[in-house]
N, CA, C and O atoms as a GROMACS GRO file, in nm:
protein
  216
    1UNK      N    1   0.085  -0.117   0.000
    1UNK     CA    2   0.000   0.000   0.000
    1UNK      C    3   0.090   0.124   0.000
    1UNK      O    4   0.180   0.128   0.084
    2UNK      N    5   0.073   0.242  -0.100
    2UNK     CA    6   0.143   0.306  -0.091
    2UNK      C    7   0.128   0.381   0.030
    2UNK      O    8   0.065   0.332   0.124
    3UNK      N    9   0.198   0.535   0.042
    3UNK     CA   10   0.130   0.628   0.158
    3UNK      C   11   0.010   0.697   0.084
    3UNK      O   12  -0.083   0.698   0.165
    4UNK      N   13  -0.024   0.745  -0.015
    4UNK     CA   14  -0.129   0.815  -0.062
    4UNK      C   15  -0.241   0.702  -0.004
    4UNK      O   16  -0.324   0.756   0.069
    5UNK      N   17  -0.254   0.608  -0.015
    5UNK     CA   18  -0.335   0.497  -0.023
    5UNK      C   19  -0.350   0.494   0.124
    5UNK      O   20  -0.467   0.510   0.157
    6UNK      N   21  -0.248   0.474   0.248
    6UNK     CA   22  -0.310   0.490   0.361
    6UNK      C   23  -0.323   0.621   0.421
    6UNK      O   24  -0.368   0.640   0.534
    7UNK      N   25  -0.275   0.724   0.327
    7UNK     CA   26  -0.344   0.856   0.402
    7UNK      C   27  -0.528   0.823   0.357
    7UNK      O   28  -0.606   0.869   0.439
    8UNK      N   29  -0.580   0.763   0.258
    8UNK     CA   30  -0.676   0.808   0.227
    8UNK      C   31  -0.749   0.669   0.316
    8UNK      O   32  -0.864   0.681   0.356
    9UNK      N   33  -0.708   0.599   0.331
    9UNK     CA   34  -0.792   0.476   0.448
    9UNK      C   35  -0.787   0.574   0.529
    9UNK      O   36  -0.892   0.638   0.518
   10UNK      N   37  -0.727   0.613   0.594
   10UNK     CA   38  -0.733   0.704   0.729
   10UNK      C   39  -0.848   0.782   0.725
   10UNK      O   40  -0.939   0.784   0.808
   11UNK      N   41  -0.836   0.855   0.608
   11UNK     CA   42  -0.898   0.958   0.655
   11UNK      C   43  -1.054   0.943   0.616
   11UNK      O   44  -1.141   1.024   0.647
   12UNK      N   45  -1.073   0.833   0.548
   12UNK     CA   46  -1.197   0.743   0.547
   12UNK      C   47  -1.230   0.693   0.694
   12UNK      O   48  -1.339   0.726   0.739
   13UNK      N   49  -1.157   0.627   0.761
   13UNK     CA   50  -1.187   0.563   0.912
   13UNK      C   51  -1.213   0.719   0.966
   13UNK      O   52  -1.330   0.725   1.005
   14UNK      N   53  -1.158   0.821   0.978
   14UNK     CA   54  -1.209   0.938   1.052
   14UNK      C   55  -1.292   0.958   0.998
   14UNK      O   56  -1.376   0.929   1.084
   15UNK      N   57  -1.373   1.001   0.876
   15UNK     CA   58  -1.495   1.049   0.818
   15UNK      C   59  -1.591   0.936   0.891
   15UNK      O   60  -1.700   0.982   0.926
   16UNK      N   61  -1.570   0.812   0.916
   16UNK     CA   62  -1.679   0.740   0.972
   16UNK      C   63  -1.682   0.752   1.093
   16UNK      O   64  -1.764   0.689   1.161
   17UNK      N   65  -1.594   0.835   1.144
   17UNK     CA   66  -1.599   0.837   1.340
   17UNK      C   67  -1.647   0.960   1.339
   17UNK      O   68  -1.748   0.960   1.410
   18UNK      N   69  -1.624   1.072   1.290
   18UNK     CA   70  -1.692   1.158   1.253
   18UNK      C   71  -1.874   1.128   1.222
   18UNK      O   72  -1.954   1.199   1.283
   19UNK      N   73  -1.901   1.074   1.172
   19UNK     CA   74  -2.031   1.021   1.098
   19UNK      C   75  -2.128   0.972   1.251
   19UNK      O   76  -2.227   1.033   1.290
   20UNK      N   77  -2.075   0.862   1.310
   20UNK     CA   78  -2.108   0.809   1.395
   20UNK      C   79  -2.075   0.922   1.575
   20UNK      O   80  -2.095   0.883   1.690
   21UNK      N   81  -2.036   1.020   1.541
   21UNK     CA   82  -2.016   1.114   1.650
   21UNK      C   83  -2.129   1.228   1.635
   21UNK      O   84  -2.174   1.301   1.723
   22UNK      N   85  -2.166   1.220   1.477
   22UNK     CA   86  -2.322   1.318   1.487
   22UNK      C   87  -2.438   1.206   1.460
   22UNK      O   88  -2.549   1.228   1.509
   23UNK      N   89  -2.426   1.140   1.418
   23UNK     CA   90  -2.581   1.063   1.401
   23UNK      C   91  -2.618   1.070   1.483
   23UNK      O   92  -2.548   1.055   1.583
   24UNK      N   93  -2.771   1.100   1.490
   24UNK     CA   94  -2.901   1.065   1.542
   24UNK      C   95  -2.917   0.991   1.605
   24UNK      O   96  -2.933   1.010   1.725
   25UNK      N   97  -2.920   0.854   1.537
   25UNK     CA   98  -2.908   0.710   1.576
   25UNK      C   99  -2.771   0.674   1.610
   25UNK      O  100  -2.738   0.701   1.495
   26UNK      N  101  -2.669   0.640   1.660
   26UNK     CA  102  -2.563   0.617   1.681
   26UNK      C  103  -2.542   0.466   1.662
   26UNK      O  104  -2.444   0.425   1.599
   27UNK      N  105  -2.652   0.364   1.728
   27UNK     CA  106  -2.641   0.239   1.702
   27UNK      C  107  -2.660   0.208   1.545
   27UNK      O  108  -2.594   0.116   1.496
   28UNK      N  109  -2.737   0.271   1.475
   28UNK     CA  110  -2.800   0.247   1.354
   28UNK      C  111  -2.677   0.288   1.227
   28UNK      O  112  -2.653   0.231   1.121
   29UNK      N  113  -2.616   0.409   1.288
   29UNK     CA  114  -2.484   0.442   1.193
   29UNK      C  115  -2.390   0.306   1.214
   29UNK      O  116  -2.327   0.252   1.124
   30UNK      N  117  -2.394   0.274   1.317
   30UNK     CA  118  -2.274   0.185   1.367
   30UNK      C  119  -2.285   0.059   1.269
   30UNK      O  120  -2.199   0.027   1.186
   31UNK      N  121  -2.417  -0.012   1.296
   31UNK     CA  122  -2.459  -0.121   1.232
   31UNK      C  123  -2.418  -0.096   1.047
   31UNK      O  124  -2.359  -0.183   0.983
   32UNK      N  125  -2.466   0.038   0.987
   32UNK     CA  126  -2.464   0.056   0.867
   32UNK      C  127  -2.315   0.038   0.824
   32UNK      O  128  -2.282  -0.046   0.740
   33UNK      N  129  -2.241   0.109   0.877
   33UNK     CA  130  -2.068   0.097   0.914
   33UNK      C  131  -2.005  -0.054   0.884
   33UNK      O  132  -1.913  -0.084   0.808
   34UNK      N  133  -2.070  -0.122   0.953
   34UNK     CA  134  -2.001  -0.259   1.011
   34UNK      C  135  -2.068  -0.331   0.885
   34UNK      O  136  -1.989  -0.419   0.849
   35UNK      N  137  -2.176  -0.330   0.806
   35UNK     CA  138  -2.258  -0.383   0.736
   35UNK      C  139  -2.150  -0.349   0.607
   35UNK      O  140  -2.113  -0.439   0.532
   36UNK      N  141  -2.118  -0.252   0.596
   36UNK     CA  142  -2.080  -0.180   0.496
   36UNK      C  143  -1.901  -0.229   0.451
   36UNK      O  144  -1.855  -0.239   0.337
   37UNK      N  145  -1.824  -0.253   0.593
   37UNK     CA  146  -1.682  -0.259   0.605
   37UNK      C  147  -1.698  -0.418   0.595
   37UNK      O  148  -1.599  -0.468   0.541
   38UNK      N  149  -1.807  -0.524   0.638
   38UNK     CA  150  -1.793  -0.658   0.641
   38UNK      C  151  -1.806  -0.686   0.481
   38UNK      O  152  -1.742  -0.776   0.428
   39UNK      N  153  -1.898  -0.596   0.403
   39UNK     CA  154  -1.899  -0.670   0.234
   39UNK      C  155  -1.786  -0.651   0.165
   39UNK      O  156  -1.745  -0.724   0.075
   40UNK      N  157  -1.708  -0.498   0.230
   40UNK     CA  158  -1.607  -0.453   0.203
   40UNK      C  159  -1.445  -0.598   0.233
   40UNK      O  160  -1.355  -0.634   0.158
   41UNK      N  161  -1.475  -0.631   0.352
   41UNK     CA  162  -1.365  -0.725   0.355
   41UNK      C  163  -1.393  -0.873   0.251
   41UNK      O  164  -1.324  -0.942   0.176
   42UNK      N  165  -1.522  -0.871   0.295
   42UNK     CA  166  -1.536  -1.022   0.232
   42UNK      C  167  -1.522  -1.018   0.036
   42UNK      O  168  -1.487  -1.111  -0.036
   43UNK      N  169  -1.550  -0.922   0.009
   43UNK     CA  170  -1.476  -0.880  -0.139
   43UNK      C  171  -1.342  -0.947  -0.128
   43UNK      O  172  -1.320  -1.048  -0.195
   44UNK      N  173  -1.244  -0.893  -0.043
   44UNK     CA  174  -1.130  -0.911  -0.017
   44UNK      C  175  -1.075  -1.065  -0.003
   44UNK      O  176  -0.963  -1.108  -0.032
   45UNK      N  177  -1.201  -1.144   0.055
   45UNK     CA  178  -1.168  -1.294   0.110
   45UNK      C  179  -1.171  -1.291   0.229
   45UNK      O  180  -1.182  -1.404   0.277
   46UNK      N  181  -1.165  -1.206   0.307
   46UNK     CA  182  -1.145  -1.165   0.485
   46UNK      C  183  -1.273  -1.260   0.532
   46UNK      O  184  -1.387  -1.234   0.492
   47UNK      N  185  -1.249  -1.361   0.610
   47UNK     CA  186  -1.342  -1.392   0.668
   47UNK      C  187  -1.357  -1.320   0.821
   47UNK      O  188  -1.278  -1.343   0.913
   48UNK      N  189  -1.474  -1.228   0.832
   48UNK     CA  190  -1.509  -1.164   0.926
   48UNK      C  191  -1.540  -1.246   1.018
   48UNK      O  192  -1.473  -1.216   1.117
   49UNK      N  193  -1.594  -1.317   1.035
   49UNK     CA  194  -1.637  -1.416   1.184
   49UNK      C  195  -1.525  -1.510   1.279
   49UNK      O  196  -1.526  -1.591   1.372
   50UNK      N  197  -1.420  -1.433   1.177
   50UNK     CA  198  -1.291  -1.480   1.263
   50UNK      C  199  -1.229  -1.407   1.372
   50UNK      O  200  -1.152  -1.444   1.461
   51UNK      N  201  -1.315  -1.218   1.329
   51UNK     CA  202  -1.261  -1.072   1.402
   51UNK      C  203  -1.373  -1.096   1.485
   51UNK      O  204  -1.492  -1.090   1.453
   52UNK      N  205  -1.323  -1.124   1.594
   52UNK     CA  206  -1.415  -1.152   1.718
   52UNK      C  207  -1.331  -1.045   1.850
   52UNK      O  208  -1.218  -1.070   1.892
   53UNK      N  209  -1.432  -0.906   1.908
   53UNK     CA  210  -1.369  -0.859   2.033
   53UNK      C  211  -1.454  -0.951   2.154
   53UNK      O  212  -1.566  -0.990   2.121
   54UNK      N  213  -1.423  -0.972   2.241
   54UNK     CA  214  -1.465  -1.031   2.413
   54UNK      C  215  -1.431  -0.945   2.476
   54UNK      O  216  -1.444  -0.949   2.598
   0.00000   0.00000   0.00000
């Protein structure tokens, strides 16, 4: 990945903390987020049900 490439992940992950710091709904941004970054990995091959927090 170059640096242009992770300046702009970055500043994508802040636009969504941003996003989820004014919504309305806060759970509902969250869910849309996670909905959104899981089709995003699994494009990738990422199996998400492996990213488990406890």
């Amino acid at each position: 990945m170059t640096e242009k490439e992770q300046a702009t992940s970055m500043i994508a992950k802040y636009m969504d903390l941003l996003r989820i710091e004014k919504a309305e709904d806060r759970d509902r941004e969250i869910k849309n987020q996670l909905r959104e970054t899981k089709a995003m990995l699994e494009a990738l091959g990422v199996v998400v049900e492996d990213l488990v927090i406890e």
